[in-house]
C-alpha positions as CSV (number, residue, x, y, z in Angstrom):
1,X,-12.4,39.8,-25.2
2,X,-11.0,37.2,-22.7
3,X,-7.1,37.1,-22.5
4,X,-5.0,33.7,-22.6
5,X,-3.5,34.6,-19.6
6,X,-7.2,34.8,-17.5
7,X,-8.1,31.6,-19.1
8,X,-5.2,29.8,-17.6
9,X,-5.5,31.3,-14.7
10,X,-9.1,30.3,-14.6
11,X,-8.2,26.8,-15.2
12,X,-5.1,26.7,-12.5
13,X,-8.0,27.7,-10.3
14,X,-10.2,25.5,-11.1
15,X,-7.4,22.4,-10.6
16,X,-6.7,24.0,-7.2
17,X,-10.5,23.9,-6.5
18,X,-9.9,20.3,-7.5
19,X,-7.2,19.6,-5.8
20,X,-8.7,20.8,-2.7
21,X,-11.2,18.6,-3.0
22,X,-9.3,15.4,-3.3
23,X,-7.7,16.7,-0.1
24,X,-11.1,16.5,1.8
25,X,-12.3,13.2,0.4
26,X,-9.0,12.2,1.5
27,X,-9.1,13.0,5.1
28,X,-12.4,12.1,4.9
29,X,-12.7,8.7,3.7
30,X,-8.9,8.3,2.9
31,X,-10.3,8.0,-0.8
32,X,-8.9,10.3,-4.2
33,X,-12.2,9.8,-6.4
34,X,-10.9,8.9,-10.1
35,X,-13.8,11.2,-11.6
36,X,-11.7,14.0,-9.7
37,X,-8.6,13.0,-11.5
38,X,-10.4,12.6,-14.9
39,X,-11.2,16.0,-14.2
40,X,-7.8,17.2,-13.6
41,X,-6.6,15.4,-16.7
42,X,-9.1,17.7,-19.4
43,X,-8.3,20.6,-16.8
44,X,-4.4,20.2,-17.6
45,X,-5.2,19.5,-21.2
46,X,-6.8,22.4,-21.8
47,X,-4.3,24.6,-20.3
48,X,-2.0,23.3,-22.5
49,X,-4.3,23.5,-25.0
50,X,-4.8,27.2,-24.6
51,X,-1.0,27.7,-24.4
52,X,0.3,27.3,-21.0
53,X,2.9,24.8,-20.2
54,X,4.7,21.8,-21.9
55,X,3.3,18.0,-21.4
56,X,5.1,15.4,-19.7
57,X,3.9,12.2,-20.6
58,X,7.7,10.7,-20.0
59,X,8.0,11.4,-16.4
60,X,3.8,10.2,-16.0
61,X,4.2,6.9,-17.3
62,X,7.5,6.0,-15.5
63,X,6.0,7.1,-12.3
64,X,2.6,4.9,-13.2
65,X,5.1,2.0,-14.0
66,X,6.9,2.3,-10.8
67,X,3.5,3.6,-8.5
68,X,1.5,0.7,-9.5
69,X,4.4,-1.8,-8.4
70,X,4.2,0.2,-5.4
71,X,0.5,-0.6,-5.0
72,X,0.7,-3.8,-5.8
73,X,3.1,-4.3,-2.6
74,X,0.5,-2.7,-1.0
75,X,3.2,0.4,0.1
76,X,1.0,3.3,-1.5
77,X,-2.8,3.8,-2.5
78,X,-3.7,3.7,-6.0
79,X,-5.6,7.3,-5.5
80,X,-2.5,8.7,-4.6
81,X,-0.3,7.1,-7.6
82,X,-3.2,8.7,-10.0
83,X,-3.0,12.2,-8.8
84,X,0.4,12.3,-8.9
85,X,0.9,10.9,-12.3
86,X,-1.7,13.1,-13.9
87,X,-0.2,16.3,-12.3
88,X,3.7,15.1,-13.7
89,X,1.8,15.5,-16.8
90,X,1.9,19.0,-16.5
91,X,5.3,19.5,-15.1
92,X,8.4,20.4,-16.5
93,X,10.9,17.7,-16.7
94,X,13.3,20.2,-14.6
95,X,10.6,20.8,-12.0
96,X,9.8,17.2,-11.4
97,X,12.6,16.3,-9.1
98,X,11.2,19.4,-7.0
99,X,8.0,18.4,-7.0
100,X,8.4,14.5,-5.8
101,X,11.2,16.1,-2.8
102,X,8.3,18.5,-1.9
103,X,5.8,15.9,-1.7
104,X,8.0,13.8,0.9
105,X,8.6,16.8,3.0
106,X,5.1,17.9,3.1
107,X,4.4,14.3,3.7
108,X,7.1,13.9,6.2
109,X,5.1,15.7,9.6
110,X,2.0,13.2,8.6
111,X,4.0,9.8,8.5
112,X,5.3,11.3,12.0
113,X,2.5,12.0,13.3
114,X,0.8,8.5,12.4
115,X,3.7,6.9,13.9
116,X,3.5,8.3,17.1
117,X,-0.3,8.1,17.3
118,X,-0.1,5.0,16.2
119,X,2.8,4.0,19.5
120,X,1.1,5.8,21.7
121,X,-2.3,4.3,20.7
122,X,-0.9,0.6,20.6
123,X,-3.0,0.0,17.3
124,X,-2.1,-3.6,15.9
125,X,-3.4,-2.7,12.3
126,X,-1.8,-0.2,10.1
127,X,-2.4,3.4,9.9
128,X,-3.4,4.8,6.3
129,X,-1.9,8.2,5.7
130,X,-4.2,10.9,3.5
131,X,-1.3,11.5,1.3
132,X,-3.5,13.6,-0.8
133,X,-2.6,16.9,1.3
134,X,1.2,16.2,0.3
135,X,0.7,15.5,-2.9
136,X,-2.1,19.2,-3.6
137,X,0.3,20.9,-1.0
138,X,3.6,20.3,-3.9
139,X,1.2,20.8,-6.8
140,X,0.3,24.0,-5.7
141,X,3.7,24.9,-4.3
142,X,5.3,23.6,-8.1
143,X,2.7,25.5,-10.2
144,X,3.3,29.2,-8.6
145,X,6.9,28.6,-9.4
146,X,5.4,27.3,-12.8
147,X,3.0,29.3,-13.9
């Protein structure tokens, strides 16, 4: 018989796998695909499902709210407001402070990086950042202290 604990593991795994994915279609295209996240979303649901973890829906919808404003201003990409508001779903109200300050660090070195490539470059237009990797790179960083 299959233990709880190997089932969530499984399914941390498996949104890993996910996130991982949404980091190269990121990169790639600068694109976070919203079957991915729809994916994430049953993924997170089922491990609470099968007993692991608390949801947030709270701290989600406040950061929709606030995210889409965002995108409307054209200041963030909607692929990046989605992932991040369906993995706060599965965070801890405690841990979500952590999470958002990890995502800015681990985004930090890319906004610097863009910058500079961007001065040295002398590109009029604006440089899109694949925020994706921040965002995966907190998630996974959150969830081993989580889970």
């Amino acid at each position: 018989m299959i233990s709880q604990e190997l089932v969530n593991d499984i399914i941390m795994l498996a949104i890993w796998i996910c996130l991982l994915f949404s980091c190269y279609t990121d990169l790639k295209s600068r694109t976070i695909s919203n079957k991915i996240v729809i994916i994430i979303f049953v993924l997170i649901m089922l491990n609470f499902i099968f007993g692991k973890g608390q949801l947030n829906y709270g701290a989600s919808a406040i950061f929709l709210i606030c995210g889409l404003c965002l995108f409307y201003c054209r200041l963030v990409g909607a692929g990046d407001i989605k992932l991040i508001a369906v993995l706060l779903i599965s965070i801890p109200t405690d841990r979500v402070l952590f999470f958002l300050v990890v995502i800015t660090f681990c985004g930090l070195p890319m906004a610097i990086i863009a910058i500079i490539y961007k001065h040295l470059k002398k590109i009029e237009s604006g440089i899109t950042l694949p925020y994706g990797l921040a965002i995966s790179g907190s998630y996974f960083l959150t969830s081993i202290t989580l889970f």
